[in-house]
C-alpha atoms as one frame of an Amber mdcrd trajectory, in Angstrom:
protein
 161.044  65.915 -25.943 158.872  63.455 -27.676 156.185  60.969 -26.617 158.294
  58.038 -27.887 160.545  58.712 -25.031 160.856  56.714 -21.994 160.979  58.395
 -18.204 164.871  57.583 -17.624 165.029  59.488 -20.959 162.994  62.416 -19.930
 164.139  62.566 -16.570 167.887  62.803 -18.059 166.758  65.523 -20.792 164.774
  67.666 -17.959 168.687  67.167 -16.358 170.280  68.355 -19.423 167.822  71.291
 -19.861 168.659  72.711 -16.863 164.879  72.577 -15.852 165.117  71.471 -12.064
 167.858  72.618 -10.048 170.111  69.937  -8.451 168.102  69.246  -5.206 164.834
  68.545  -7.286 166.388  66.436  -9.514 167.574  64.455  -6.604 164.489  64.104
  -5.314 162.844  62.608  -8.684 165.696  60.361  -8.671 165.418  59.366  -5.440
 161.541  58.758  -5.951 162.662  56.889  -9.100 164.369  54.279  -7.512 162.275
  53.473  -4.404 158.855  52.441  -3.611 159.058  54.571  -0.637 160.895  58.186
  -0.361 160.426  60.389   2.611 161.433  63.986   2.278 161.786  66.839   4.968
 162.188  70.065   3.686 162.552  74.208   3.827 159.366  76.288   3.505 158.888
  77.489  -0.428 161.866  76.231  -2.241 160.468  74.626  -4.955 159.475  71.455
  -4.443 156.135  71.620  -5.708 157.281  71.729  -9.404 159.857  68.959  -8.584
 157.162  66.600  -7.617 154.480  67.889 -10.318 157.071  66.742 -12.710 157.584
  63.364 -11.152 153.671  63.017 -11.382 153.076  63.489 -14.850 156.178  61.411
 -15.691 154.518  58.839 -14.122 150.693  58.759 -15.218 151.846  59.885 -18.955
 153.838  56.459 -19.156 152.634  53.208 -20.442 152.100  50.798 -17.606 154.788
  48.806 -19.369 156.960  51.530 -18.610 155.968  52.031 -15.106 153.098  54.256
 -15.621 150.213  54.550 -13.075 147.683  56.799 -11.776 148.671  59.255  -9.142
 146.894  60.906  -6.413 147.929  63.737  -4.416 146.612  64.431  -1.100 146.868
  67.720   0.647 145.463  69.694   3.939 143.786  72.155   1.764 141.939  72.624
  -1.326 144.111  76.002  -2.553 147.295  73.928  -2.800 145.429  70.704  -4.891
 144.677  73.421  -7.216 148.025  75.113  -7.088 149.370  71.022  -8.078 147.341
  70.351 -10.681 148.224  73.773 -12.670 151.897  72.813 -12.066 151.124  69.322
 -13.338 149.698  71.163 -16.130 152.118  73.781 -17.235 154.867  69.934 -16.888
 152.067  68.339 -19.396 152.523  71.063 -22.046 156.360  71.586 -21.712 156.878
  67.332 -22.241 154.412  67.699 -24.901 152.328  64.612 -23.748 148.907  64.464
 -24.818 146.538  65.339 -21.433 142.908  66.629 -20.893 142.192  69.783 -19.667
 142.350  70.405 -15.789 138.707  69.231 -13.952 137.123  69.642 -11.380 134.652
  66.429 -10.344 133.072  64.840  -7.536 136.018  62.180  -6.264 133.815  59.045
  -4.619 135.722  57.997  -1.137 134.730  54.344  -1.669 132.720  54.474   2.201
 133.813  58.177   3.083 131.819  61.151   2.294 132.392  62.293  -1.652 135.127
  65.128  -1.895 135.882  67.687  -4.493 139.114  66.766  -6.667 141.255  68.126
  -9.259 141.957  65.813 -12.608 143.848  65.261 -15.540 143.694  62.532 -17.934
 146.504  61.483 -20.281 146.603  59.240 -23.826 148.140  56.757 -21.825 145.216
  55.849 -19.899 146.245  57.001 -16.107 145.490  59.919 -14.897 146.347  62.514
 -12.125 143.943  63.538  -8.670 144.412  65.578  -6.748 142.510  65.911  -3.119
 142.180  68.061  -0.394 141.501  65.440   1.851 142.032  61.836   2.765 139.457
  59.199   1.936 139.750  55.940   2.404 138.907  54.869  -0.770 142.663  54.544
  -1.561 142.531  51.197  -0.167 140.692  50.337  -3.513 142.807  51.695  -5.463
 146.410  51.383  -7.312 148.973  53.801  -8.015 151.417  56.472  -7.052 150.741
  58.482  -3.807 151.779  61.824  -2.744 151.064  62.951   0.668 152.315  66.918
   0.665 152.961  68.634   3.821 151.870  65.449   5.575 153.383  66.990   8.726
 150.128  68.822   8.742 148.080  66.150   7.656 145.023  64.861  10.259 145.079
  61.409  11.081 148.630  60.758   9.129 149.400  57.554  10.396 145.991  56.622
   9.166 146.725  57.666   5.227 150.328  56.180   5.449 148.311  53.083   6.532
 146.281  53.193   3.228 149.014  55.186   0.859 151.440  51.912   1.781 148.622
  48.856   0.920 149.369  49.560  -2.702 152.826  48.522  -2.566 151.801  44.988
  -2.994 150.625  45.900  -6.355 153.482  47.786  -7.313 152.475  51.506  -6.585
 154.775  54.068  -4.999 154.721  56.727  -2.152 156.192  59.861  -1.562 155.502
  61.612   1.558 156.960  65.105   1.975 157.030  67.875   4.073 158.310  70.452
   6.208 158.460  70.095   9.913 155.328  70.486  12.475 157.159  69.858  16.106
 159.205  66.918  17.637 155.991  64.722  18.660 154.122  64.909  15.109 153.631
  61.227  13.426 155.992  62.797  10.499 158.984  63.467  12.423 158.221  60.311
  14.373 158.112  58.185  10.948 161.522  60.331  10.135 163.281  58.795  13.378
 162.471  55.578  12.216 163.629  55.638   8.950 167.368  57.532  10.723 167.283
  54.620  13.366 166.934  51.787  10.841 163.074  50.783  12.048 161.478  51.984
   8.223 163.327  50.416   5.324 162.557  54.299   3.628 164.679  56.463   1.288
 165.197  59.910   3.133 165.871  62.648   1.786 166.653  66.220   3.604 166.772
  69.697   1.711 167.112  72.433   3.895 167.430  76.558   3.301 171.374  76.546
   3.080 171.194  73.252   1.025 168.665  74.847  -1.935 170.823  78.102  -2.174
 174.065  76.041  -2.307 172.553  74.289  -5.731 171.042  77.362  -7.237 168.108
  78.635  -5.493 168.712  81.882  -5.295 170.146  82.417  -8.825 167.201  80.859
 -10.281 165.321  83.288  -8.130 167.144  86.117  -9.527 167.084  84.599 -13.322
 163.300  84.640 -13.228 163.092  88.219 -11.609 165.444  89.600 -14.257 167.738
  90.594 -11.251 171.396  90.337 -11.537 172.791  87.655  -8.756 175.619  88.627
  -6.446 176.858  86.380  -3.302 176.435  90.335  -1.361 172.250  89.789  -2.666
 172.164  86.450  -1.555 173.939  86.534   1.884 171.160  89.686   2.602 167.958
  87.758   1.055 169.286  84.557   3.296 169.555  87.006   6.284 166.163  88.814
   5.583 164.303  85.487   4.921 165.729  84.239   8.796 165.214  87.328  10.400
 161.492  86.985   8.964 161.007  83.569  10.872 162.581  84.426  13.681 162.298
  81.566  16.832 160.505  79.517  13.674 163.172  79.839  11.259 164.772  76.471
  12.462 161.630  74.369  11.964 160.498  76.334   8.639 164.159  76.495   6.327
 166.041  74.199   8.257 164.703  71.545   8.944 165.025  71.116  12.685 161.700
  70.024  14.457 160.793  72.495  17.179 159.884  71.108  21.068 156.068  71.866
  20.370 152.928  71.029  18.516 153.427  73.812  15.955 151.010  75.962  14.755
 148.427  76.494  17.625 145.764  75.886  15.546 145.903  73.071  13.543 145.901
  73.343   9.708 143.366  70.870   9.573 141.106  72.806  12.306 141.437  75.762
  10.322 140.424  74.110   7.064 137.585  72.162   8.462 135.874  75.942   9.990
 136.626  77.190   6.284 132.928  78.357   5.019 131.828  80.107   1.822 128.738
  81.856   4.016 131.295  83.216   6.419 132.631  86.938   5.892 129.445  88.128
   4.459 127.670  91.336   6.805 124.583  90.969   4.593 124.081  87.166   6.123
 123.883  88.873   9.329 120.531  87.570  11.369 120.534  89.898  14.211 122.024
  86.965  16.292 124.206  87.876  19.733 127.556  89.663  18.235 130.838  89.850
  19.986 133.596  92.261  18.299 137.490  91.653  18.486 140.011  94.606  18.271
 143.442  94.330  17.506 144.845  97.731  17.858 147.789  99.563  15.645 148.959
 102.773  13.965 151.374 102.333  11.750 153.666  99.070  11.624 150.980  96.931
  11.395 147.164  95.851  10.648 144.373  97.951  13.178 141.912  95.018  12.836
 138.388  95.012  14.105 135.999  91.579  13.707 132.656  91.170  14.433 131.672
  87.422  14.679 127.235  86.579  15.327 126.614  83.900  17.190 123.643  81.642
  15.375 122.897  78.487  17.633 125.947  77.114  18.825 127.788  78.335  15.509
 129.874  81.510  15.993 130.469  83.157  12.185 132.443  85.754  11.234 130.327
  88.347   9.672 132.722  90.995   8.839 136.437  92.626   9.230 137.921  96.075
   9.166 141.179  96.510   8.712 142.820  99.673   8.426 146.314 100.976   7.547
 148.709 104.002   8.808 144.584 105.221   9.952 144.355 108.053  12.344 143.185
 107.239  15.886 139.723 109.484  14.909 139.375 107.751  12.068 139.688 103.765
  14.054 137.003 105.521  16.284 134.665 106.300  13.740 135.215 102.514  12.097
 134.349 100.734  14.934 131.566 102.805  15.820 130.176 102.210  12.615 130.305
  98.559  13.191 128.799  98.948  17.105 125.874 100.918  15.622 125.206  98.134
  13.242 125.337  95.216  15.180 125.166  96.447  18.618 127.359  93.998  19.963
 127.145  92.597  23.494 130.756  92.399  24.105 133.702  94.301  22.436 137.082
  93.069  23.616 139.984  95.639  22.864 143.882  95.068  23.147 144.677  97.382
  25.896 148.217  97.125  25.446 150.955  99.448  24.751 148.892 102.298  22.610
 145.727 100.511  23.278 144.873 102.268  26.791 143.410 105.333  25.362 141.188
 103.580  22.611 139.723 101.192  25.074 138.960 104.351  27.758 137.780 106.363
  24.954 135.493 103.192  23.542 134.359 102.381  27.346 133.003 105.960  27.640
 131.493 105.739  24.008 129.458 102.338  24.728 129.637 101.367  27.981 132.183
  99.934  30.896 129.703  96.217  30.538 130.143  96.469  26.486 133.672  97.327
  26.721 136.735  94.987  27.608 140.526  96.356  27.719 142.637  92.836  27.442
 146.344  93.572  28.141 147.911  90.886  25.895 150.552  90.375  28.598 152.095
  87.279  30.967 149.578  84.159  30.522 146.799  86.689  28.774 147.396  85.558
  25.418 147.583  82.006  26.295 144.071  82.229  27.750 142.863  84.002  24.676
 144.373  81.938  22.419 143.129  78.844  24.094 139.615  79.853  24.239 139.821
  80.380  20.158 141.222  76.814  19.884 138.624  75.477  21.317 136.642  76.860
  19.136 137.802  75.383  16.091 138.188  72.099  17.798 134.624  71.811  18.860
 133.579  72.853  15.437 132.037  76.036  16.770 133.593  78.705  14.596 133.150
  79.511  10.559 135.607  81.624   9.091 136.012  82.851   5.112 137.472  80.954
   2.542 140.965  83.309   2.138 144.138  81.948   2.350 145.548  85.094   3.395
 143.459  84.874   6.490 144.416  80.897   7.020 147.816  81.743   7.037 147.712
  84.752   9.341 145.959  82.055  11.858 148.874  79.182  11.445 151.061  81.697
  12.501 150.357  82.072  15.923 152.950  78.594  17.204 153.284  76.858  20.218
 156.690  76.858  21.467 158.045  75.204  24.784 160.224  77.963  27.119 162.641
  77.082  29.044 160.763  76.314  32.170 158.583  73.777  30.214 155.836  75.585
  30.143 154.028  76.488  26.557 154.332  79.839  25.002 152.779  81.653  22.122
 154.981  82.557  19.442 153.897  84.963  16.602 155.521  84.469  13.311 155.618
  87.543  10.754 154.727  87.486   7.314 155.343  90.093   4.912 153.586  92.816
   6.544 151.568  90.665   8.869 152.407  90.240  12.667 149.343  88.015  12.763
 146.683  91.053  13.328 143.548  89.419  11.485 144.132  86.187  13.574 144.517
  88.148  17.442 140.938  89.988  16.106 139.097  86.980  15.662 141.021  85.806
  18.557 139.457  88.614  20.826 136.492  88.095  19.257 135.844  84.357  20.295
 137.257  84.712  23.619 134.572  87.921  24.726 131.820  85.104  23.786 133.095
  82.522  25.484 134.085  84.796  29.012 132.352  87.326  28.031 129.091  86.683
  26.654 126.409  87.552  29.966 126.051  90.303  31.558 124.852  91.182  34.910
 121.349  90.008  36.193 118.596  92.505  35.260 120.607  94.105  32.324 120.233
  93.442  29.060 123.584  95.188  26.683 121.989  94.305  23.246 119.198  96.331
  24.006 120.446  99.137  26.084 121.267 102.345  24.471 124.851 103.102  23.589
 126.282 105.547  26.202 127.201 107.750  23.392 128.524 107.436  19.556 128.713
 111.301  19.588 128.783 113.234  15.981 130.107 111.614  12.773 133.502 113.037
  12.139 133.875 114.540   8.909 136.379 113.127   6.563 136.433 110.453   3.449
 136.959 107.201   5.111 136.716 105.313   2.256 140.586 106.336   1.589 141.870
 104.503   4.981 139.236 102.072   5.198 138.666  98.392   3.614 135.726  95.971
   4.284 136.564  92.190   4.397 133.117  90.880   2.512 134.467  86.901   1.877
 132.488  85.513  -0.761 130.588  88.785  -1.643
């Protein structure tokens, strides 16, 4: 591939070379021909380097041959980044000349200045990528990529401003995968099926992906022979994974809720780089959540500190296959340190005997047994989101800690009423998120205790003697940002 050569060219020689399967090369082609392309999609099947192709085919192009800056706009900062190194990797293999990746100061034009992610190519355009939306598009021309604008805040609002440069000859792409039946994305999709939105659609689901090569490719790049028996089991493990999500997430079918229960954008606006640190702790009120486990998943203990109105997580144990004596002596560890006022405990299942044996450790008014059962969870997971709505809760900047958080869904049952639906990932079952979870909801029902006693400064009813024993080979401290 040469710089002489024009983006039908490259487009058919990225074809030739085999370097996008069939379903991302219909999706550049699709994006080729319209000002507007709409695409719902599976969870993790590639799209990213479909679209980071299509974006430095376009700002490596003279304007004569349709060139133009692009800007990509997504919910969080670790997927901008993720783009641009794509974008950059696409740069090298076309062999066009572009800058190095930056990082700068992007001015919203009237909102607040965000951080963005650039790269600059001999043709004079260049590619941004943002981790939010400012509205300083409206000044500005080009090619706009809204990615996983499901989860977007204020969508209809950035569609508003992504589309005003189609009167100057820009282009928008707007893809995602689904986020429940009432979000603005699945509402713009039943416009564009009903004939209201004069939009190319586009639809790629699970089943679709692995029919053009999905799974081979996967194989291919693992070194791993490919067999229909190894696909038809990865399909069937990837499902079973999802569970009651694994319509919305590979398929493409819009569940009858609001999706995650906390909002992506929630969860990335009470991202902070203080939060996770124990050596930031200011001997503010603490309140300590407890998910509790043995062996199939996470035994999780968080210890949030109230400063003002702020509640900040200061630090998280999480332990592994960890004997019950050895859970004990973690958390009291933490309860000697920050002498919490409240300590709320999953009491269910295998939880009973923890939370008696904690309750005679600190305390019956320190100690709270929550039996995640019937409309329990609901109530705890309502007082978090309330939390994060009202801007009252800092958490670390991990992504393995966002995700755990987005997924905990909403789901309607069959009565109507909402449900809670917890989504497994890998090993996860969502442990780090029900901690914090606990955490929140023992300050805000938790928080005073009775007239005339004071927790924080009464004595512990008894820690006992340290149990002998290397902890260090069960244990692991969550310091964020230390």
């Amino acid at each position: 591939m040469t710089a002489q050569m024009t983006p039908a060219e490259v487009r058919q020689a990225v074809s030739e070379a085999d370097l996008l399967l069939r379903y991302q090369q219909n999706l550049l082609s699709t994006t080729a021909a319209h000002q507007v392309t709409v695409c719902e999609k599976s969870r993790r099947i590639g799209f990213t380097w479909a679209i980071a192709a299509d974006a430095v085919l376009t700002a490596a192009s003279r304007k004569n041959a349709g060139g133009m800056d692009v800007f990509y706009l997504a919910y969080e900062k670790e997927m901008t980044r993720e783009f641009i190194d794509t974008c950059a990797q696409w740069a090298k293999l076309f062999d066009r000349a572009a800058s190095e990746v930056e990082e700068y100061v992007f001015d919203g034009a009237g909102d607040k200045a965000v951080m963005a992610f650039r790269i600059r190519f001999a043709s004079g355009f260049e590619i941004v990528a943002l981790s939010s939306n400012p509205r300083g598009l409206r000044g500005r021309q080009g090619y706009v990529i809204i990615d996983e604008a499901a989860f977007h805040d204020r969508l209809e609002e950035v569609l508003k401003a992504a589309l005003a440069l189609l009167m100057w000859g820009g282009k928008v792409l707007v893809i995602s995968t689904h986020n429940g039946v009432d979000n603005p994305y699945n509402q713009l999709i039943d416009d564009i099926k009903a004939g209201r939105k004069p939009y190319a659609l586009v639809r790629c689901t699970l089943d679709d992906a692995l029919q053009d090569g999905l799974y081979r490719r996967i194989c291919l790049v693992q070194g791993r022979a490919w067999s229909q028996e190894a696909e038809d089991a990865w399909r069937a493990s990837l499902v079973a994974r999802y569970g009651e999500a694994a319509g919305e997430e590979l398929f493409c079918v819009p569940s009858a809720s609001a999706g995650s229960w906390i909002p992506p954008e929630l969860i990335a606006a009470a991202t902070h780089k203080d939060a996770g640190d124990p050596s930031l702790f200011s001997g503010g009120s603490v309140y300590i959540g407890n998910d509790i486990a043995r062996r199939r998943h996470g035994w999780v203990a968080t210890a949030i500190e109230r400063v003002g109105d702020v509640m900040w997580l200061r630090e998280e144990q999480l332990l592994h296959n960890a004997t019950f004596a050895t859970q004990d002596e973690v958390l009291d560890d933490m309860v000697e340190r920050y002498r919490p006022l409240r300590i709320a405990m999953d009491q269910t299942g295998m939880g009973e005997k923890p939370v008696e044996d904690a309750k005679r450790r600190y305390g019956d008014l320190r100690v709270e047994g929550v039996l995640m059962s019937g409309d329990r969870p609901l109530n705890v997971a309502t007082a978090a989101r309330r939390a994060f709505e009202d801007r009252l809760i800092r958490i670390p900047d991990d992504p393995a800690f966002r995700a755990e958080i987005r997924l905990i869904k909403r789901i309607i049952g069959p009565t109507g009423a909402p449900r809670l639906l917890t989504g497994i990932d890998k090993q996860s079952h969502a442990d780090r998120a029900w901690a914090v979870f606990l955490a929140i909801a023992a300050a805000a029902g938790g928080a005073v205790p009775p007239a005339g006693v004071t927790i924080a400064s009464a004595p512990l009813v008894t820690i006992g003697e340290r149990r002998a024993g290397p902890l260090l080979a069960y244990r692991r401290t969550r310091m964020f940002g230390g």
